[in-house]
N, C-alpha and C positions, 0 to 999 in steps of 0.2 A: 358636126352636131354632137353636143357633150351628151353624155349616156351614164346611167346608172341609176341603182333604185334606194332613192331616199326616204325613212320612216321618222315621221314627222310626230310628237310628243308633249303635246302643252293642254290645259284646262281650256283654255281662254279660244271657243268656237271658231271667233274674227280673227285670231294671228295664227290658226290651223288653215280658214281660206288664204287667207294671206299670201301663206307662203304654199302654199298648193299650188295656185295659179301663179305664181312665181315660178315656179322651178319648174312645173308642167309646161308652161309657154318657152323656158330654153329648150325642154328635151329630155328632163327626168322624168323617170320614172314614181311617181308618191304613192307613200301610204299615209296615214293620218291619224291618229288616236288621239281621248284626251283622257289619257290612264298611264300608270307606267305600268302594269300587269301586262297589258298589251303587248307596249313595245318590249318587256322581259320576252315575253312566248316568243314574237319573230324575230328578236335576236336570238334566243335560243334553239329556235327553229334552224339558223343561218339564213335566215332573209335579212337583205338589205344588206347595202355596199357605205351606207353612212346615215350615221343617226345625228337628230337636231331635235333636243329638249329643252323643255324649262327646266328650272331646278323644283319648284314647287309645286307638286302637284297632288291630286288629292287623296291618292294611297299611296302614294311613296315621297322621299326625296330623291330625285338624281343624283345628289353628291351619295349616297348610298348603294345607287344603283350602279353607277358607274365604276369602281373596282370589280364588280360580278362581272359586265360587261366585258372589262379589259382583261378577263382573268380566263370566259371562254372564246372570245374574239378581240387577239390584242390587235389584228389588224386594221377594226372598223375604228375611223376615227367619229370623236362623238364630239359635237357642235355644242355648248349647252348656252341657254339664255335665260337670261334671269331681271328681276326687277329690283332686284334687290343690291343696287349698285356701289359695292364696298369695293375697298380695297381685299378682304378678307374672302371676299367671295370670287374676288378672281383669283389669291393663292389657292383654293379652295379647288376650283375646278382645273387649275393646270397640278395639283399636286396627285388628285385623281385621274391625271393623267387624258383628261381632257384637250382636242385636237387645237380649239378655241373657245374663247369667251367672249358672248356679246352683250352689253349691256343691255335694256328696251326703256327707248324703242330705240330700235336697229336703222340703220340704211339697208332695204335689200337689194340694190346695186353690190353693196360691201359681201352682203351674205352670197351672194349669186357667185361674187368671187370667188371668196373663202370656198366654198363647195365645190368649183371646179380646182383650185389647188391643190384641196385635200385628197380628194378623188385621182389626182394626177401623180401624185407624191408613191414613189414605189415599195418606199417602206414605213413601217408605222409609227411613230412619236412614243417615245418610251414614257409610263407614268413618270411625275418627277415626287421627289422628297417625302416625307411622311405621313402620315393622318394626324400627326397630333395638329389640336384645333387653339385657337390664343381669345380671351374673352377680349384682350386690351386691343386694338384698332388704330394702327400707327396712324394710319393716314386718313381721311374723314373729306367726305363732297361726294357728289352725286353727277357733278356738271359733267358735259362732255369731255371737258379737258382734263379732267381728272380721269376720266373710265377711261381712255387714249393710256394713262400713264399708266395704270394698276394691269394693262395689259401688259405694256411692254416690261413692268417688272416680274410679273409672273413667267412670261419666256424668261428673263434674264436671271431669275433665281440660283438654277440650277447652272449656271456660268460660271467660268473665271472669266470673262471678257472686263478689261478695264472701261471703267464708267466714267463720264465727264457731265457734270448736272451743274448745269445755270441756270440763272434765276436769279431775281431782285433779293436785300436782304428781308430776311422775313418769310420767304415762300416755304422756308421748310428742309431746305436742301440734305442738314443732316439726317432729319427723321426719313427721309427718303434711302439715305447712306443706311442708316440702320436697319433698316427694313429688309433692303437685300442681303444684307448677310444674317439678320435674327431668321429668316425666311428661306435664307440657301442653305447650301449645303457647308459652308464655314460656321453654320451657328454654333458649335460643339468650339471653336476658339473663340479669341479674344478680338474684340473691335474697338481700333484703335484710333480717336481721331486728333490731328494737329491744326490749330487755326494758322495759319499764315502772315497774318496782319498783326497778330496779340504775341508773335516772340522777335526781337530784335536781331535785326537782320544778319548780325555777325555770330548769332547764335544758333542760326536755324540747322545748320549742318550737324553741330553738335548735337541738337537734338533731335534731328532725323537718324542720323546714323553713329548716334553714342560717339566718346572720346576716349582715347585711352587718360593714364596717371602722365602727369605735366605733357598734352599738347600743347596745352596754350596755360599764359595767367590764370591762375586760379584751378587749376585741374586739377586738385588731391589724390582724385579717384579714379576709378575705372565707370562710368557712367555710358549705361545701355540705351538707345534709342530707340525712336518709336518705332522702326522695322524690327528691330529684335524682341520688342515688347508685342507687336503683333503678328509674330511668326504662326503661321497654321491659320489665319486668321483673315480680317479683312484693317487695310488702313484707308484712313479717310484724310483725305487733304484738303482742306477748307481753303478757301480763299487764293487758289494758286495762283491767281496773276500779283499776288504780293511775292511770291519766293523770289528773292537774288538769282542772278545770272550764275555762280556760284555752284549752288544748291542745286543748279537746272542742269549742270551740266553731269551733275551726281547722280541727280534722279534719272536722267535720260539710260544713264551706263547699269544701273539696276533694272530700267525694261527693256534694255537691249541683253543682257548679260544676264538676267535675274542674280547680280551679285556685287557685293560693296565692300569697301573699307571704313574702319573708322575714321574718325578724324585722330592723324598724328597714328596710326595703325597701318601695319603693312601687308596682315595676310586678308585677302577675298575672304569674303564671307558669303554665304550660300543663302541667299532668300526664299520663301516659300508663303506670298501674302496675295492679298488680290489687293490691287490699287482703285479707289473710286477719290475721283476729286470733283471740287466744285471751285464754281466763281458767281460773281454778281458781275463782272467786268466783259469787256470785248476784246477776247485776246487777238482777234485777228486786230485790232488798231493796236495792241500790245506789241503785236508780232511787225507790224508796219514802224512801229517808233524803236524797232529793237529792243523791247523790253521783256522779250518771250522767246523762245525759241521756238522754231516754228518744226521742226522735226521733234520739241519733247510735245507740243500740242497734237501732232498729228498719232504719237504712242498712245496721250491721254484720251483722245478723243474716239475711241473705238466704236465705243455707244453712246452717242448724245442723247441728254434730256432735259428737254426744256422744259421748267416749272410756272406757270403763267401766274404771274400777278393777281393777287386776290380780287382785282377789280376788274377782271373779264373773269371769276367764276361768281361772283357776287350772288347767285343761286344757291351756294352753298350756303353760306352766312349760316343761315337757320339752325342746320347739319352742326355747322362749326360752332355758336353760342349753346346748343344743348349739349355738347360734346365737353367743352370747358365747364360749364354749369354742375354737371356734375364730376368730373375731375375736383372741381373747388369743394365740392357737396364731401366727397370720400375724403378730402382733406383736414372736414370740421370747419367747412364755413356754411351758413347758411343755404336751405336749398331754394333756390330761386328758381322763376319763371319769365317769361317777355310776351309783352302782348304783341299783336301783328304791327300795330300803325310803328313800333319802337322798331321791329326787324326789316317793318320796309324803308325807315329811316338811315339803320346799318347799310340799306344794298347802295341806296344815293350815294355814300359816300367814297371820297377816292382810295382812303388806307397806303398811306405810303408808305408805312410799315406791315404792312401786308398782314398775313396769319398771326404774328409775333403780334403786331398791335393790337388784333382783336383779342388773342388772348390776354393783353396787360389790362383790356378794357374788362372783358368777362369776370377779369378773379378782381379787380377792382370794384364793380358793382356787387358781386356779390360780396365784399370786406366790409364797404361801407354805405350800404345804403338799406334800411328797416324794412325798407315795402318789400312782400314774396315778391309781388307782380311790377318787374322791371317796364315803364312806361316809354312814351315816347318824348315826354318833355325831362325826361332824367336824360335818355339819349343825347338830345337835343343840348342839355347844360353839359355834357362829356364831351361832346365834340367840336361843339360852339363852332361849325363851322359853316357859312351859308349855302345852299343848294340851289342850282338852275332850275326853273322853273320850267317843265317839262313843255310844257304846251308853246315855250319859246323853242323847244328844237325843231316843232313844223313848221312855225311860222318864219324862221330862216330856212327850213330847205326847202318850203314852199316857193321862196323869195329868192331864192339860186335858181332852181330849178325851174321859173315862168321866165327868168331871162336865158336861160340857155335854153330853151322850145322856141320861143321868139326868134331869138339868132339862126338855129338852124333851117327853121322850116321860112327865113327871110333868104337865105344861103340858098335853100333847095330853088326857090321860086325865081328866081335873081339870076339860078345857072342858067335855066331852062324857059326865059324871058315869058313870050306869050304862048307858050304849048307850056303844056301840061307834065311833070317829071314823069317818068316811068312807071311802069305797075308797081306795089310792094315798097310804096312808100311810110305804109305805119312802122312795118320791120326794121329797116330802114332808118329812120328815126328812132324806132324804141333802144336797138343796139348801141347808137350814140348817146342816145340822152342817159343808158343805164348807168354805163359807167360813172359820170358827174353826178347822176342823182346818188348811189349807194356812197360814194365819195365825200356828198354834203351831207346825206345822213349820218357818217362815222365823225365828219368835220363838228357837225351839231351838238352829240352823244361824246362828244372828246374821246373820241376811239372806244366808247364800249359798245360792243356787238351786239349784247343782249337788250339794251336800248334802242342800237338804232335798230334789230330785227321787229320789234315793236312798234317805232314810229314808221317805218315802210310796212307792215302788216306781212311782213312774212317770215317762214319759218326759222330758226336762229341757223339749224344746219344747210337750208337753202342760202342762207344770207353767207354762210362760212362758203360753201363751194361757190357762189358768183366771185367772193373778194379771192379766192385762189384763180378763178376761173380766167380773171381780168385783170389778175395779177396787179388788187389794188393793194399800196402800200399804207397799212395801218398805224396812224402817228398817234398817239396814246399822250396828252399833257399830262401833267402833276397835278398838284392841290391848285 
């Protein structure tokens, strides 16, 4: 039975019951405020083995509380939650050296964990990096899939662990690259990044790891590479399933060795960079056709991170066109605004240029078009592109789904001739028919989640743990 006594810290009376009767029904111990003056006193008292806050609350902030905290109790790890779901707010809380960050609303199955983790862990999670704070906000969404990722960067800040970030083109991949090193602890160097695809293939070496005077034609000079350009620093490698076989076998001998030569140069050279790469590509079909190395994949691949297609966070949108809006606005273009029927036109659509197309779209309407107030038939002429007709996604998985009931429960009756099948035949059926029904619902919604969570009436993170649950595989079409 798990033990110990958690002080509980938020305004909001219902997410104090909440989680009271959560963590009381495992076996903790609760207290409950909805002050931070409070939980200051009974931390200062030394009560409590682990504290779970909001950040906002109505005489203090947590992110201010929270270095007091850790400054007379660096043991107690501190939980905080917040609503306010930035990327900023979760460097925020891991910088003040916060245990975890949960966005709200929480799973508290998730939270149940986390607190028996923390509470198990023998020693305490050191603050990470500094308090200086950034107005600019690299990254932008609210969606689950987005809070998932602003977690796992804020653990990884304070890393050297090499990073491997896919994703479609458009989702962002470098701004993500930049984040963790303007955010870690390499911000104080240089961040250097190389596309893969935009330098010709016989030149890449040269310009990973500089030439020396006459390697090759054309050599004059002594020319330095993107490693020695971003010593101390972080390098970013775009597009790595484009590098040469070549190149792969140089780059492999740099994170086995941290050390290289130039091209046409003979002494080692001593590196000191953190490597983060990205692709849009499948390097495991790379690595099946020979065109990857499957030992420099498994160096790069330390920390994967997946960046989801702007058309399973389509929640964000809103986030992302006032975001750009005013970006255009500081640049000296007109300040614009969007009515709803224009942003719920944005969520319909597929964007197969992801992030990068809405912003071409965003600084476009605001260049050329008079009206403040961006409509929905200005949308409509930008995108020119026809939309499903929603009320057609029921009435095909109404139409899947009355013939797979049919079939089944002719199957049940058919085994079990003239007697009656067994007890706990709705069960029974509901487990078979779910899987094919959540299956024509994604089929319907062309793989978006938040669609089909909507057409089956349930929650989007219920609908995310059934398709893990049932291990359905999510086929996502194009335009």
């Amino acid at each position: 039975m798990p033990s110990g006594n958690i002080l509980i810290a938020d305004d909001d009376a219902a997410i104090r019951t909440v989680l009271n009767q959560a963590l009381s029904r495992v076996g903790y111990d609760v207290r409950v405020t909805g002050n931070a003056a409070t939980l200051w006193r009974w931390v200062a008292q030394g009560d409590g083995d682990l504290v779970i806050t909001d950040v906002v609350m109505p005489d203090e902030n947590a992110f201010d509380l929270l270095p007091r905290i850790k400054k007379i109790r660096p043991e107690i790890p501190v939980i905080v939650m917040s609503a306010e779901n930035t990327f900023i707010t979760a460097v925020k809380a891991s910088e003040r050296g916060a245990y975890e960050y949960l966005p709200k609303p929480f799973d508290l199955n998730e939270l149940v964990t986390i607190v028996g983790r923390a509470l198990a862990e023998p020693k305490p999670r050191a603050a990470l990096g500094s308090e200086d704070e950034s107005d600019n906000i690299p990254l932008v969404g609210r969606s689950p899939a987005m809070q998932d990722i602003y977690r796992l960067l804020a653990r990884l800040m304070q890393t050297d662990l090499t990073v491997m970030i896919a994703g479609e083109s458009g989702t962002g991949k470098e701004l993500v690259a930049k984040a963790l090193h303007d955010y870690g602890k390499r911000s104080n160097g240089p961040f250097v990044a190389i596309n893969m695809a935009a330098i010709p293939r016989d030149l890449i070496e040269a310009e990973l790891f500089g030439h020396e005077k006459g390697a090759f034609t054309g050599a004059q000079t002594r020319n330095t590479g993107r490693f020695e350009q971003a010593e101390g620093g972080t390098l970013f490698l775009d597009e790595i399933g484009d590098m040469p076989m070549e190149a792969q076998t140089r780059l492999l001998r740099v994170l086995q060795q941290g050390e290289y030569t130039t091209v046409g140069g003979r002494s080692p050279i001593r590196t000191n960079v953190r490597i983060i790469a990205a692709t849009n590509k499948d390097l495991r079909q790379l690595i099946n056709q020979g065109l990857f190395r499957e030992d420099l994949y498994y160096r790069l691949n330390v920390v994967p991170i997946r960046l989801p297609p702007l058309r399973e966070r389509t929640e964000d949108i809103s986030d992302l066109v006032r975001h750009f809006f005013a970006q255009a606005e500081k640049e000296g273009l007109p300040h614009k605004q969007i009515e709803q029927a224009a942003l719920d036109r944005l969520r319909r659509y597929r964007w197969p240029g992801n992030v990068r197309e809405l912003e071409n779209l965003v600084r476009r309407l605001a260049a050329l078009y008079p009206q403040e107030i961006i409509n929905e038939p200005t949308i409509e002429a930008e995108l020119g592109e026809p939309v499903a007709n929603p009320s057609s996604d029921g009435e095909h998985v109404d139409e899947s789904l009355g013939g797979s009931v049919e079939r089944h429960m002719s199957d049940y009756f058919n085994e079990y001739g003239d007697n009656l099948p067994p007890p706990g035949l709705y069960h029974r059926i509901l487990r078979e028919i779910e899987e094919p029904l959540i299956g024509a619902a994604l089929a319907a919604t062309r793989g978006n989640q938040i669609r089909a969570a909507e057409l089956l009436g349930l929650n989007r993170n219920t609908l995310r743990k059934k398709i893990r649950d049932l291990d359905i595989q999510v086929i996502r079409s194009g335009r």
